[in-house]
Each structure stands twice: as C-alpha cells, then as structure tokens.
Predicted model as a PDB file, atoms N, CA, C, CB and O in Angstrom, pLDDT in the B-factor column:
MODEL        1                                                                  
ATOM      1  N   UNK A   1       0.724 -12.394   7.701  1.00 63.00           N  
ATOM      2  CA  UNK A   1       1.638 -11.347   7.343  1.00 63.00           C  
ATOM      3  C   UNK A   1       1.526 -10.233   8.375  1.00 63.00           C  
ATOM      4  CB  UNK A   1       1.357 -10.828   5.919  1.00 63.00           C  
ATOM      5  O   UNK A   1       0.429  -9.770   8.687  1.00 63.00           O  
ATOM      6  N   UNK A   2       2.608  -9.832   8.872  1.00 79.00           N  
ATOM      7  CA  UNK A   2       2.761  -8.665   9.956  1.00 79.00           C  
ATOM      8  C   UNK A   2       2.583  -7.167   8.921  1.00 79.00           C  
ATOM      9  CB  UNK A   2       4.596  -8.793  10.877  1.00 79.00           C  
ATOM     10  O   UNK A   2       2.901  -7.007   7.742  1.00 79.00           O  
ATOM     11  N   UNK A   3       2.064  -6.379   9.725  1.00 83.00           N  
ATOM     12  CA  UNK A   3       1.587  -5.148   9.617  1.00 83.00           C  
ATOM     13  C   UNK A   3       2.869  -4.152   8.658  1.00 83.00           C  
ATOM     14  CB  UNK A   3       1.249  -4.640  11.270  1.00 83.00           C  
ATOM     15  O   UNK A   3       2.645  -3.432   7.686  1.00 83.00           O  
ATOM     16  N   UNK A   4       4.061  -4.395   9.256  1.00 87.00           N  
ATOM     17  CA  UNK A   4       5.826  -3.646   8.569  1.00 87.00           C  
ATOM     18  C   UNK A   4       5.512  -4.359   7.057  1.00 87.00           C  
ATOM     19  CB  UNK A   4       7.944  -4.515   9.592  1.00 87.00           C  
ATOM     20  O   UNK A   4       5.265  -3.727   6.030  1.00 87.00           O  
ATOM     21  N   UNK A   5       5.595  -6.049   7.204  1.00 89.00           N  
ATOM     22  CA  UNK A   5       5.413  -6.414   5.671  1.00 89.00           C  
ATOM     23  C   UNK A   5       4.550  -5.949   5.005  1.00 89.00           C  
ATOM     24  CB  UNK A   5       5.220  -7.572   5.394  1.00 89.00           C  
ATOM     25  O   UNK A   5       4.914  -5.497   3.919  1.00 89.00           O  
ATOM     26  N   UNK A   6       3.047  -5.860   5.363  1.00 88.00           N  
ATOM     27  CA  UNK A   6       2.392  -5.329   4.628  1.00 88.00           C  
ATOM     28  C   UNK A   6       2.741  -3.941   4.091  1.00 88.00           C  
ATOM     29  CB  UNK A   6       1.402  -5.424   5.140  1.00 88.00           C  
ATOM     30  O   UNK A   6       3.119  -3.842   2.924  1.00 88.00           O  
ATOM     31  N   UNK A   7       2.670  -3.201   4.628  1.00 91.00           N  
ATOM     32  CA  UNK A   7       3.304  -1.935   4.444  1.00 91.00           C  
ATOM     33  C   UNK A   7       4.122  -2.008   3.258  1.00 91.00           C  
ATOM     34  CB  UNK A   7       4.104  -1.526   5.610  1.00 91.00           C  
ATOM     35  O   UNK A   7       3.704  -1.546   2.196  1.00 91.00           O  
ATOM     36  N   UNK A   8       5.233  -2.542   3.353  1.00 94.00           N  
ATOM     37  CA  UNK A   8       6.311  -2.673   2.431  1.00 94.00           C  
ATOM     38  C   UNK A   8       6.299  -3.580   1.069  1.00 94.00           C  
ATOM     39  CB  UNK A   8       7.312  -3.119   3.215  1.00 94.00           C  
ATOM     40  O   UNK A   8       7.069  -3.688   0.115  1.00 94.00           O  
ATOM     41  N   UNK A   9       5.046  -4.183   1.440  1.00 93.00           N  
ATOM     42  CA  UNK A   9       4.113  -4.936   0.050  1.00 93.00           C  
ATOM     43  C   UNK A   9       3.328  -3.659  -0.905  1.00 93.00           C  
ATOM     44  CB  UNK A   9       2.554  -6.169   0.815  1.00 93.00           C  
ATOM     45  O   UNK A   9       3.238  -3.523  -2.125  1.00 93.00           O  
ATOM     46  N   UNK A  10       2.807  -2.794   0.275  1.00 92.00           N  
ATOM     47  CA  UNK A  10       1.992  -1.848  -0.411  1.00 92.00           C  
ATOM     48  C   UNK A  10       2.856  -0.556  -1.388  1.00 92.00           C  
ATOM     49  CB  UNK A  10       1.085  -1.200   0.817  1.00 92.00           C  
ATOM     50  O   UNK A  10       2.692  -0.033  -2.491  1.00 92.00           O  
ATOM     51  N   UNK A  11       3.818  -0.436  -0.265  1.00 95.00           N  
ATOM     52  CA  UNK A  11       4.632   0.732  -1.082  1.00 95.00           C  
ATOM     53  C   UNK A  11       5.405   0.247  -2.318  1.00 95.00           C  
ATOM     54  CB  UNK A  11       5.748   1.441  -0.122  1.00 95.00           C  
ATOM     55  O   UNK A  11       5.659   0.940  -3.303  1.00 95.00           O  
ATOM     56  N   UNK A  12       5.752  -1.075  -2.126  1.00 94.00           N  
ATOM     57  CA  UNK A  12       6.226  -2.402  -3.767  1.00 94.00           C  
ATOM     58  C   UNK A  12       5.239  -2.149  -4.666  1.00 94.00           C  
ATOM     59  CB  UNK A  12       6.093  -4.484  -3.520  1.00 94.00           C  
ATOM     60  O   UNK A  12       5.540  -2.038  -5.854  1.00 94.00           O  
ATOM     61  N   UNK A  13       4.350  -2.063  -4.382  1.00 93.00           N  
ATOM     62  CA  UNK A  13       3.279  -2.044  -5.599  1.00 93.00           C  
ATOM     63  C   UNK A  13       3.264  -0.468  -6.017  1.00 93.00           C  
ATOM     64  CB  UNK A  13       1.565  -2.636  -5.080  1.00 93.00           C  
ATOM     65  O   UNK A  13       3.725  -0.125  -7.106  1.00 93.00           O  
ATOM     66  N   UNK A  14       2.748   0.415  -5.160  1.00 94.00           N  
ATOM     67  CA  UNK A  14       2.906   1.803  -5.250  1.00 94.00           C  
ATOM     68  C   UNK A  14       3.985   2.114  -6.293  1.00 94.00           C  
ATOM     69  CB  UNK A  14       3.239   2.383  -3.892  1.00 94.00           C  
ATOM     70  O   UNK A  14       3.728   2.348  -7.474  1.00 94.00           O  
ATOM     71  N   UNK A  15       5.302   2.095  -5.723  1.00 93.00           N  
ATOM     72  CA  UNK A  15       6.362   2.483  -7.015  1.00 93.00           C  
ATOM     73  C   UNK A  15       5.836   1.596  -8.475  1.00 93.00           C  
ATOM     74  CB  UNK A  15       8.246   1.886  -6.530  1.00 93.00           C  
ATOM     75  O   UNK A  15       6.349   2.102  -9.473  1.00 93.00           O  
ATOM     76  N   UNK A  16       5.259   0.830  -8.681  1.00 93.00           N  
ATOM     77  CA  UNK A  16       5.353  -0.501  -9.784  1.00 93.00           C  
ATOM     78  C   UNK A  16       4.152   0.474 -10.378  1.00 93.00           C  
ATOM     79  CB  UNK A  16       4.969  -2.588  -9.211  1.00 93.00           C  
ATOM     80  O   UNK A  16       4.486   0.962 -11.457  1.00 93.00           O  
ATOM     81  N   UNK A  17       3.187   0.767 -10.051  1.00 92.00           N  
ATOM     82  CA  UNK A  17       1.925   2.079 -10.171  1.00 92.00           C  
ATOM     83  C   UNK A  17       2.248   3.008 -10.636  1.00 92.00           C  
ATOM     84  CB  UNK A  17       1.323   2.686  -9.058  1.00 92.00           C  
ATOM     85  O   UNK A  17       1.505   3.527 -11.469  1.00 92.00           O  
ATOM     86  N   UNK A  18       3.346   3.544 -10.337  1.00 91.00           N  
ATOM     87  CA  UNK A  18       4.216   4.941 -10.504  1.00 91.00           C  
ATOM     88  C   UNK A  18       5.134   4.947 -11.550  1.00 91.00           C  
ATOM     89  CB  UNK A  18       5.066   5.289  -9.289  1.00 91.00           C  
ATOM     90  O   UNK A  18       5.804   5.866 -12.022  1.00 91.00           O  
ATOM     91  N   UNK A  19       5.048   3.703 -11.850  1.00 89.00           N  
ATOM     92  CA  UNK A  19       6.583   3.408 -12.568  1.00 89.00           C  
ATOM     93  C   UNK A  19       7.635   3.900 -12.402  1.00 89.00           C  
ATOM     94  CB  UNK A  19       6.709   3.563 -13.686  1.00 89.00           C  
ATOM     95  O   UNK A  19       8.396   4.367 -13.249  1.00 89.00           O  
ATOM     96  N   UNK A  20       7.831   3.785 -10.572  1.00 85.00           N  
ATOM     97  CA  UNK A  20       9.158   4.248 -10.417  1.00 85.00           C  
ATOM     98  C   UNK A  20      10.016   5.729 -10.497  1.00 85.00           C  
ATOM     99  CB  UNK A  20       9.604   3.571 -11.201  1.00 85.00           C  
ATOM    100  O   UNK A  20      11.127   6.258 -10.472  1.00 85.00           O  
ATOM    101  N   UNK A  21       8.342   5.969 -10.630  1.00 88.00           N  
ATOM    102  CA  UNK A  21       8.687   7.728 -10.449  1.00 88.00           C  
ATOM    103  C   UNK A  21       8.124   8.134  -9.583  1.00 88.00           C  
ATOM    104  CB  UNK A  21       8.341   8.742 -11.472  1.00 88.00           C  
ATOM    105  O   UNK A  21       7.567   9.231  -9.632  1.00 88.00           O  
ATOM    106  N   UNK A  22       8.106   7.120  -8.211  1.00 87.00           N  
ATOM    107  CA  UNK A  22       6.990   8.011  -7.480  1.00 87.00           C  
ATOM    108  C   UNK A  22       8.654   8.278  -6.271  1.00 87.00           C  
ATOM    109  CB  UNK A  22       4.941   6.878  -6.681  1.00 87.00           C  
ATOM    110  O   UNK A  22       9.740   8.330  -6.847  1.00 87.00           O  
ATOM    111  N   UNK A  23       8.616   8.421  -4.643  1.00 91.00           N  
ATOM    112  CA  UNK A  23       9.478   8.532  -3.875  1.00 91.00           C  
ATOM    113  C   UNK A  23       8.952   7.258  -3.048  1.00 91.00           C  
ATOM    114  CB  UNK A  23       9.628   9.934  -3.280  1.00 91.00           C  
ATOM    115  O   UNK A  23       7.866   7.292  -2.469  1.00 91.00           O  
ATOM    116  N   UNK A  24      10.006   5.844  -3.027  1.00 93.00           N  
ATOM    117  CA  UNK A  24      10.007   5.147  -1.932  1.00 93.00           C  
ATOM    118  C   UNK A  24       9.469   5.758  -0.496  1.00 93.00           C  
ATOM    119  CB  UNK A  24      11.272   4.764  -1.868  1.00 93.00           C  
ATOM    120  O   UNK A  24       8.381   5.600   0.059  1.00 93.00           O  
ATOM    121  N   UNK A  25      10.163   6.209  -0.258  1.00 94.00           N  
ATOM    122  CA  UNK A  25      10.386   6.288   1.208  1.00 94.00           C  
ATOM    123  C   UNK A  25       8.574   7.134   1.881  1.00 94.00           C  
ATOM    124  CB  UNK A  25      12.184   7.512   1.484  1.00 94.00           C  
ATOM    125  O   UNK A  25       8.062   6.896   2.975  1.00 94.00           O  
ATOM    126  N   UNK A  26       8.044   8.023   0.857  1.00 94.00           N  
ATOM    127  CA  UNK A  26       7.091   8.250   0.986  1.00 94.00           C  
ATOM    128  C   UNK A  26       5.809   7.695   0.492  1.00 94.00           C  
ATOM    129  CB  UNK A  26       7.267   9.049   0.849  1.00 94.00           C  
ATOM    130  O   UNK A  26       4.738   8.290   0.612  1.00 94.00           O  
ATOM    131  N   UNK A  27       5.956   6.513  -0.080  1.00 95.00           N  
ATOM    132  CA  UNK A  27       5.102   5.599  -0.154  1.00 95.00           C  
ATOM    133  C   UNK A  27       5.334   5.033   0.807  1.00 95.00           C  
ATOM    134  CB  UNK A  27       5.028   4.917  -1.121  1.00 95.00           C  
ATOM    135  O   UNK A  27       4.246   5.080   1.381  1.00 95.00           O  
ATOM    136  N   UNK A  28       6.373   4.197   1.802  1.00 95.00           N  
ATOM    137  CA  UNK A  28       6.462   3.303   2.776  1.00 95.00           C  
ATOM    138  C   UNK A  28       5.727   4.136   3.682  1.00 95.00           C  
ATOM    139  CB  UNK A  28       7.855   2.810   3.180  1.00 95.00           C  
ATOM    140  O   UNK A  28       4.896   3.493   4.322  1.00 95.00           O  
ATOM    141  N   UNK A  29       5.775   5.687   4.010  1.00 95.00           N  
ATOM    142  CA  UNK A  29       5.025   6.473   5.011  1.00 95.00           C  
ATOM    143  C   UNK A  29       3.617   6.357   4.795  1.00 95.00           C  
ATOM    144  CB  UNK A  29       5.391   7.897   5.001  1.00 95.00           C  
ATOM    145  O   UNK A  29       3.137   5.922   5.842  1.00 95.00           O  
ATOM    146  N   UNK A  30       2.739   6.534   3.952  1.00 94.00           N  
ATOM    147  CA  UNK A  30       1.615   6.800   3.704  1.00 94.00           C  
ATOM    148  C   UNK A  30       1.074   5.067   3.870  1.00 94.00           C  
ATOM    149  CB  UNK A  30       1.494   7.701   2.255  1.00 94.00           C  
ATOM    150  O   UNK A  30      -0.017   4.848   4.397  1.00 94.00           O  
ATOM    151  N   UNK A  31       1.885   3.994   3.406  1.00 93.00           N  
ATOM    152  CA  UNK A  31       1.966   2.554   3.610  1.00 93.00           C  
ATOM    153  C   UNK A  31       1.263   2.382   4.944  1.00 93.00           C  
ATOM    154  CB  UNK A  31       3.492   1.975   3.602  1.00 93.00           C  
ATOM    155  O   UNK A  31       0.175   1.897   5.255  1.00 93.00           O  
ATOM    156  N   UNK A  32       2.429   3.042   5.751  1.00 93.00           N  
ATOM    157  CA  UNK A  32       2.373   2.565   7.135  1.00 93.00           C  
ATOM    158  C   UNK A  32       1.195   3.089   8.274  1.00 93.00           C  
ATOM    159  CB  UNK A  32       3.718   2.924   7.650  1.00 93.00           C  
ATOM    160  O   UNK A  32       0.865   2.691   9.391  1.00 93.00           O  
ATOM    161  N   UNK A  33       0.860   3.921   7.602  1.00 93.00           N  
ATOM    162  CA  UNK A  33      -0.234   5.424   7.935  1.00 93.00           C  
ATOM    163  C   UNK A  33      -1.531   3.848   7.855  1.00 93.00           C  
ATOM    164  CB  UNK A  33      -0.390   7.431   6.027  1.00 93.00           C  
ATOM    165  O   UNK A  33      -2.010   3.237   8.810  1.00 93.00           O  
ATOM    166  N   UNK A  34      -1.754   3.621   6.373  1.00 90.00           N  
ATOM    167  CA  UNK A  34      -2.746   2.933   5.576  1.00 90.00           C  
ATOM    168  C   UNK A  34      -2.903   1.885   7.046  1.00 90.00           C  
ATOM    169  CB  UNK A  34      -2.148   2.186   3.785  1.00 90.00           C  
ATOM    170  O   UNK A  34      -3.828   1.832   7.856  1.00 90.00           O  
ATOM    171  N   UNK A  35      -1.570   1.095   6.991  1.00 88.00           N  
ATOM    172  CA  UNK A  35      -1.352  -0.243   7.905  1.00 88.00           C  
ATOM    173  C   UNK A  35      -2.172  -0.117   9.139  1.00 88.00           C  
ATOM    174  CB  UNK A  35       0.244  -0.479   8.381  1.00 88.00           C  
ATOM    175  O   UNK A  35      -2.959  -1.000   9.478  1.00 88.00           O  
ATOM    176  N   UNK A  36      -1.944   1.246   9.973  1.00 87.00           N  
ATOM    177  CA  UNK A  36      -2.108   1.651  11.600  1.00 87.00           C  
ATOM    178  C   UNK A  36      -3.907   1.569  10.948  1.00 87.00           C  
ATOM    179  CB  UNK A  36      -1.152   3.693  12.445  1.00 87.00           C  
ATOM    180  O   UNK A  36      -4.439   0.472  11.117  1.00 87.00           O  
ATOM    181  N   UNK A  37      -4.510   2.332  10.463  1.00 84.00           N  
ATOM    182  CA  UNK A  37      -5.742   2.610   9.991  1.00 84.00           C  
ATOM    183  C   UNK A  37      -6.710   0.981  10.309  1.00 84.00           C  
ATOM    184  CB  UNK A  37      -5.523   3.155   8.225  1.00 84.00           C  
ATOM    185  O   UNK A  37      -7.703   0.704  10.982  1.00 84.00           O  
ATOM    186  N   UNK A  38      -5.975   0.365   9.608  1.00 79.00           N  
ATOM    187  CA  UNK A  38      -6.896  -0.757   8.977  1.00 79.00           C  
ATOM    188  C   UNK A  38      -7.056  -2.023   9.767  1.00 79.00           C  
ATOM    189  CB  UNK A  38      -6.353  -1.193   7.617  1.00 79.00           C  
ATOM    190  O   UNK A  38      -5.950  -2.560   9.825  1.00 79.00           O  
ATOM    191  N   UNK A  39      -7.797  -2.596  10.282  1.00 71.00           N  
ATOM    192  CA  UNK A  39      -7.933  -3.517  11.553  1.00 71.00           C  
ATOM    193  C   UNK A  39      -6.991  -4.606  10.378  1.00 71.00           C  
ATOM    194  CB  UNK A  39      -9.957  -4.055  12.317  1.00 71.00           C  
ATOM    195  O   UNK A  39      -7.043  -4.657   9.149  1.00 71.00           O  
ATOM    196  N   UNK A  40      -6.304  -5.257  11.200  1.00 66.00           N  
ATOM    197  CA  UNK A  40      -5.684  -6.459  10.756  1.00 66.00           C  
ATOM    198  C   UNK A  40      -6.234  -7.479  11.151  1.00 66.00           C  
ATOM    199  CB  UNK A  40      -4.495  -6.591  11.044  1.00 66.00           C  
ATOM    200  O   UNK A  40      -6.658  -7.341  12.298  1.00 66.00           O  
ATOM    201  N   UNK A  41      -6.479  -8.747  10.583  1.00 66.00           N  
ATOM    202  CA  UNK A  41      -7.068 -10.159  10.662  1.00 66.00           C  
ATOM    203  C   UNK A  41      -6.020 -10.846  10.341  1.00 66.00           C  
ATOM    204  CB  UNK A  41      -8.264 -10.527   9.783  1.00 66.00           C  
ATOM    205  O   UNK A  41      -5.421 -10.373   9.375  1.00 66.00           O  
ATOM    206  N   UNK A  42      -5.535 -11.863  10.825  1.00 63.00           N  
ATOM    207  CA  UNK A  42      -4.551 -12.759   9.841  1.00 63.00           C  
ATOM    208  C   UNK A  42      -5.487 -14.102   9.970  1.00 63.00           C  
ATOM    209  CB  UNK A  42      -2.648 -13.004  10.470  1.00 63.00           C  
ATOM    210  O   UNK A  42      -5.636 -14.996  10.803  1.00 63.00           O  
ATOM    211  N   UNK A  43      -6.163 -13.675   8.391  1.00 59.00           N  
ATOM    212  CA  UNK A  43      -6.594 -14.819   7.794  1.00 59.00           C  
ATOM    213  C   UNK A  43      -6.040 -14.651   6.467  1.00 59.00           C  
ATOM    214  CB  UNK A  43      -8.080 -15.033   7.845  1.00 59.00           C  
ATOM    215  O   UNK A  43      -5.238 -13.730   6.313  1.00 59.00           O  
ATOM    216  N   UNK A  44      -6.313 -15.331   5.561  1.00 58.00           N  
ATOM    217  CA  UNK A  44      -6.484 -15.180   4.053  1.00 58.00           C  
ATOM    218  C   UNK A  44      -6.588 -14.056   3.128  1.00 58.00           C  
ATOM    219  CB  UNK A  44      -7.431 -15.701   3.800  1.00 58.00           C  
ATOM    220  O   UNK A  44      -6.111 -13.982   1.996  1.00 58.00           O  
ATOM    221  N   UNK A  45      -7.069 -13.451   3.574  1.00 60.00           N  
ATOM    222  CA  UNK A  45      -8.251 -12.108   2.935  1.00 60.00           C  
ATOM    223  C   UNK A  45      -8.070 -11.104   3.761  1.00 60.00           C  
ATOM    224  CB  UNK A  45     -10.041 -12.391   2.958  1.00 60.00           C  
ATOM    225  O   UNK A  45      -9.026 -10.336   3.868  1.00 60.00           O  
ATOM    226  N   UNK A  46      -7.109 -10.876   4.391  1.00 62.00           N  
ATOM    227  CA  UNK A  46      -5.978  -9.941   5.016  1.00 62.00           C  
ATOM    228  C   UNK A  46      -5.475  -8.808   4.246  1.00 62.00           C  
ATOM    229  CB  UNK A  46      -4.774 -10.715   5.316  1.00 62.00           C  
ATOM    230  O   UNK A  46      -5.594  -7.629   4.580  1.00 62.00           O  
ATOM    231  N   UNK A  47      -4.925  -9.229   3.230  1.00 66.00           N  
ATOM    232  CA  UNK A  47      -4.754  -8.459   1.968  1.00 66.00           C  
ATOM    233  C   UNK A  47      -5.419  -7.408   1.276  1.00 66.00           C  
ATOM    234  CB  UNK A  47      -4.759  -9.148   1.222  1.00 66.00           C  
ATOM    235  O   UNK A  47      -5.014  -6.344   0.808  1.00 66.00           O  
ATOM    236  N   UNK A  48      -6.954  -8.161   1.338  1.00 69.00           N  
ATOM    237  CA  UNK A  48      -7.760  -7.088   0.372  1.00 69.00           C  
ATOM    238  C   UNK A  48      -8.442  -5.742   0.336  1.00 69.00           C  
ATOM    239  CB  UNK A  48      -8.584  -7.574   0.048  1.00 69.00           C  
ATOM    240  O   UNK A  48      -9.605  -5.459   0.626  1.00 69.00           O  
ATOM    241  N   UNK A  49      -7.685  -5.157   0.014  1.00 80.00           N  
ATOM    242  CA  UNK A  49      -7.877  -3.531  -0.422  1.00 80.00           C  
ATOM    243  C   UNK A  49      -6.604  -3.474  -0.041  1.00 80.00           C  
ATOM    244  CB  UNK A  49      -9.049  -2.359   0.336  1.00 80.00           C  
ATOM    245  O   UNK A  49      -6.480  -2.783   0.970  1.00 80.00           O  
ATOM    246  N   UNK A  50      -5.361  -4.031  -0.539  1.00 86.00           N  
ATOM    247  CA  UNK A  50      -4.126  -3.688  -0.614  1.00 86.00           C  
ATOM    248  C   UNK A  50      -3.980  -2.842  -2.009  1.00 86.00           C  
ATOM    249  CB  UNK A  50      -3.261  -4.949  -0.481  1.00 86.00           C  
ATOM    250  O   UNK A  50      -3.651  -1.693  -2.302  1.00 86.00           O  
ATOM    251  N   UNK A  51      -4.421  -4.078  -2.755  1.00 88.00           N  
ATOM    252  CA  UNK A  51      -4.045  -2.778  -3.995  1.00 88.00           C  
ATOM    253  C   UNK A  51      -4.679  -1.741  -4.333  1.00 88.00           C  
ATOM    254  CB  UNK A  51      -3.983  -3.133  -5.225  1.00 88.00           C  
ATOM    255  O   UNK A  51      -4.386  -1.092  -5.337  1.00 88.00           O  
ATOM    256  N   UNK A  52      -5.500  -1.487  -3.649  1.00 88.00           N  
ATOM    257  CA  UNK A  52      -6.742   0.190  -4.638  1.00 88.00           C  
ATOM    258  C   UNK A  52      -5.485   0.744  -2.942  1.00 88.00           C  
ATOM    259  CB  UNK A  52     -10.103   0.341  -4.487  1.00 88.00           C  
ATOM    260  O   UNK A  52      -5.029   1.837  -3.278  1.00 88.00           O  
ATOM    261  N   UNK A  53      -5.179   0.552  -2.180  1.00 89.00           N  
ATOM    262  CA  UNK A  53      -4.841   1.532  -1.735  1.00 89.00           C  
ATOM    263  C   UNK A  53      -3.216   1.516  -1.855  1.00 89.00           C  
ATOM    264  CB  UNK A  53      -5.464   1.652  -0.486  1.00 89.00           C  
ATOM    265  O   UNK A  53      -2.418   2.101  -1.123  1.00 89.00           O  
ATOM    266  N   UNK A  54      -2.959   0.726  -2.924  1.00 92.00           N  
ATOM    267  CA  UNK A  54      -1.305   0.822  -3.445  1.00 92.00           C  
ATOM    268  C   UNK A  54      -1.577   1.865  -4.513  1.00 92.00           C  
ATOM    269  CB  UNK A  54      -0.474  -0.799  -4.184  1.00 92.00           C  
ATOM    270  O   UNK A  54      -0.796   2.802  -4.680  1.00 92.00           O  
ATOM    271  N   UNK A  55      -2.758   1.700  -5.289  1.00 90.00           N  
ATOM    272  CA  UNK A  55      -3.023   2.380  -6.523  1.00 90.00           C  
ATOM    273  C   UNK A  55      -3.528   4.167  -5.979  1.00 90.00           C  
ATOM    274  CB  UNK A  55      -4.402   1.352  -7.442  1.00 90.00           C  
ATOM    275  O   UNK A  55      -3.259   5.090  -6.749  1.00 90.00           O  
ATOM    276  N   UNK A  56      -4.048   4.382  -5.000  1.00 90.00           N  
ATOM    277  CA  UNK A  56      -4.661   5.788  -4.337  1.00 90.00           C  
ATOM    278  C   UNK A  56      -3.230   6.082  -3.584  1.00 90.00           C  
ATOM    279  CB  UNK A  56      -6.286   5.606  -3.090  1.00 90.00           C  
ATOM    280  O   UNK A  56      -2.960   7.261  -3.353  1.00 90.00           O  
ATOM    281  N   UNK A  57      -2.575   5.357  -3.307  1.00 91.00           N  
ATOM    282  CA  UNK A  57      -0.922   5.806  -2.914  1.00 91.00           C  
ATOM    283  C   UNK A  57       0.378   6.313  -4.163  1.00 91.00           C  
ATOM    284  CB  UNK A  57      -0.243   4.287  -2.162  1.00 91.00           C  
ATOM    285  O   UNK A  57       1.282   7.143  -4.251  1.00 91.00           O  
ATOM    286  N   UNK A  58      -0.048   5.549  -4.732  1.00 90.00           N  
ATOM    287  CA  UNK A  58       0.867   6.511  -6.171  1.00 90.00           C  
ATOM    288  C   UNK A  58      -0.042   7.352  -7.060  1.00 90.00           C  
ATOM    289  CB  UNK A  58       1.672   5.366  -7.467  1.00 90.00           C  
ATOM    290  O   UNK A  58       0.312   7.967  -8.066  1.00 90.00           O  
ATOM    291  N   UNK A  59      -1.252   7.289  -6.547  1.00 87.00           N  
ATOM    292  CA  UNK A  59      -1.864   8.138  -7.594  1.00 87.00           C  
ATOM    293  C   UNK A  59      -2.313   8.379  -9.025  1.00 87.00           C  
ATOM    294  CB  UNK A  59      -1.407   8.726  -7.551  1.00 87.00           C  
ATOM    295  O   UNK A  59      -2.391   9.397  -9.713  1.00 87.00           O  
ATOM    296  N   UNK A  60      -2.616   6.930  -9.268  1.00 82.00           N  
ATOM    297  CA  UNK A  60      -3.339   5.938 -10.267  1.00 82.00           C  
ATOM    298  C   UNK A  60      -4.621   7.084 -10.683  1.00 82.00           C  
ATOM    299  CB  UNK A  60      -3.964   4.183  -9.387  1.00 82.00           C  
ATOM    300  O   UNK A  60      -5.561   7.359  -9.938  1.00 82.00           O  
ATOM    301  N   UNK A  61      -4.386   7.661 -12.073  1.00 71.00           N  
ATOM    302  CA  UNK A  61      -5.635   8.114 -12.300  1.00 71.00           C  
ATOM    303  C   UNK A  61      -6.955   7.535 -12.816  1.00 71.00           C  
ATOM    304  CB  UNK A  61      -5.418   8.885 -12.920  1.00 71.00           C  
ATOM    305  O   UNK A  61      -7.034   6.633 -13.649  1.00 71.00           O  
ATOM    306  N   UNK A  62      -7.938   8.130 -12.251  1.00 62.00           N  
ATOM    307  CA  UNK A  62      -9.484   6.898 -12.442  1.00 62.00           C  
ATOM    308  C   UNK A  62      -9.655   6.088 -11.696  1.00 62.00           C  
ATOM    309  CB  UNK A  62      -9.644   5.946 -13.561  1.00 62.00           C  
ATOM    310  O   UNK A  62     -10.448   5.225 -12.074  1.00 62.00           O  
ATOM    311  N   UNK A  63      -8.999   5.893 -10.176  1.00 59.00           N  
ATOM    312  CA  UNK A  63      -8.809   5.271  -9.215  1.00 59.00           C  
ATOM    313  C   UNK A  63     -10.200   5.735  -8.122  1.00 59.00           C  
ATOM    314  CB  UNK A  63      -7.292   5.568  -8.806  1.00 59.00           C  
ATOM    315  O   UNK A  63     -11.209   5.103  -7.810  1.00 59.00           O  
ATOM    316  N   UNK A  64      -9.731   7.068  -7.751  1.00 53.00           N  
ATOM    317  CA  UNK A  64     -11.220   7.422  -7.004  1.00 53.00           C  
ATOM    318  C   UNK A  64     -12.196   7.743  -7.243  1.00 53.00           C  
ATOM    319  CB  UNK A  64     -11.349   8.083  -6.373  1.00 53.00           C  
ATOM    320  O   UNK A  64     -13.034   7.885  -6.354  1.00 53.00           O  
TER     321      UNK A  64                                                      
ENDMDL                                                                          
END                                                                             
C-alpha cells in the first residue's frame, strides 16, 4: 500500500471515530503529516499503528 492510500485509510477511519463529526479534509492533513513521519515497509505489518493513530486523529477519548 502506497503512502496517499494509507493516509486516506487513516483519515476513513478517523471520521468513522468521530462519527462523522470530525472535518475530512483535516483528518486527510494530519493523515498525511502521520504518513511523512513514519518509515514505510511494504510488508504485511505496514499497517500497524494505523488505528491508535486514526483514533489520536479524531480524538478518541482514553486513547492517550
């Protein structure tokens, strides 16, 4: 999975966190912020810590 998809996986989950009350477009930013940050591997396990940082992106309380 390329770095844009991920991103746009993360900010999918983010609103779904938010229930849709959070702002797209500023989840895809903070997404993409997350993306540049995080060494990418494309293996398997590429993914993981997608969601605690979909959940610290909408602001999931009891998260940090």
């Amino acid at each position: 999975m390329g770095r844009e998809l991920r991103a746009y996986r993360i900010a999918e989950k983010a609103m779904k966190y938010s229930e849709g009350k959070g702002n797209y477009e500023e989840y895809l930013k903070k997404a993409r912020e997350y993306c540049k940050k995080t060494p990418y591997i494309k293996t398997f396990f590429s993914h993981v810590g997608d969601d605690y940082a979909a959940k610290c992106i909408a602001g999931v309380k009891g998260v940090y």
